[in-house]
C-alpha positions in Angstrom: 98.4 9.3 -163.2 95.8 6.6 -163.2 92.2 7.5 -163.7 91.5 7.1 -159.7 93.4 10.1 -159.6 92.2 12.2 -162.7 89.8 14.7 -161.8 86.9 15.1 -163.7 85.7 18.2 -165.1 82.0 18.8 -166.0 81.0 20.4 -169.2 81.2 23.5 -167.8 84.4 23.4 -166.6 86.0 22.0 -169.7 84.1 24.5 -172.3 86.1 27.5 -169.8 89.1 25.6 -170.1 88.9 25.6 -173.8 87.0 29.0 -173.9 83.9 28.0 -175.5 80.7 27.8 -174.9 78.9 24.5 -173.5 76.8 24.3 -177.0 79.8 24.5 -178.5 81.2 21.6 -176.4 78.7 19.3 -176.9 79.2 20.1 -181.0 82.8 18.8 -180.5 81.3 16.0 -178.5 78.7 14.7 -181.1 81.0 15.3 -184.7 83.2 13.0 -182.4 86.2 16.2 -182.1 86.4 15.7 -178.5 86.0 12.8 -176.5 83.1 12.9 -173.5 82.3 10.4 -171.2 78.5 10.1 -170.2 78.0 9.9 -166.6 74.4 9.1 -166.2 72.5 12.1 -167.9 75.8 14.0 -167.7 79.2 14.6 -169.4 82.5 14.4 -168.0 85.5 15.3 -169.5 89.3 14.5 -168.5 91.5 17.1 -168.5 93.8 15.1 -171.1 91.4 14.7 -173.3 90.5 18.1 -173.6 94.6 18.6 -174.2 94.9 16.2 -177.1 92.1 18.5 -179.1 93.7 21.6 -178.3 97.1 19.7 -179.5 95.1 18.6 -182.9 93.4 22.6 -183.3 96.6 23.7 -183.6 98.1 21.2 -185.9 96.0 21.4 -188.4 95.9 23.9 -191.3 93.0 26.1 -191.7 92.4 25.5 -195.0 92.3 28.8 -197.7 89.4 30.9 -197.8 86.8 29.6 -199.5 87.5 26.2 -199.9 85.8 23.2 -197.1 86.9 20.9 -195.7 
């Protein structure tokens, strides 16, 4: 699929896709979690983007209680 033919989704589309709220989103977006693309004042995010952190989430170990990252 090239990118001509990748939809966009806005922010609020992708936080309900990922089931979190757009503050949330935009957290991802600025520790650099999740990849955005700024589209003027807006983001846009592709939908195999948002894949590839859902893939990574789920990979990675929660670490034990108590002890950060």
């Amino acid at each position: 699929m090239t990118l001509e033919q990748t939809r966009l989704l806005t922010a609020q589309e992708a936080a309900d896709y990922l089931r979190i709220t757009r503050p949330r989103l935009y957290q991802l977006v600025r520790d650099g979690d999740l990849v955005g693309h700024r589209v003027g004042y807006q983001y846009r995010f592709i939908p195999a983007d948002l894949e590839d952190y859902l893939r990574r989430s789920i990979e990675r170990p929660n670490p034990p209680e108590g002890v950060t990252p």
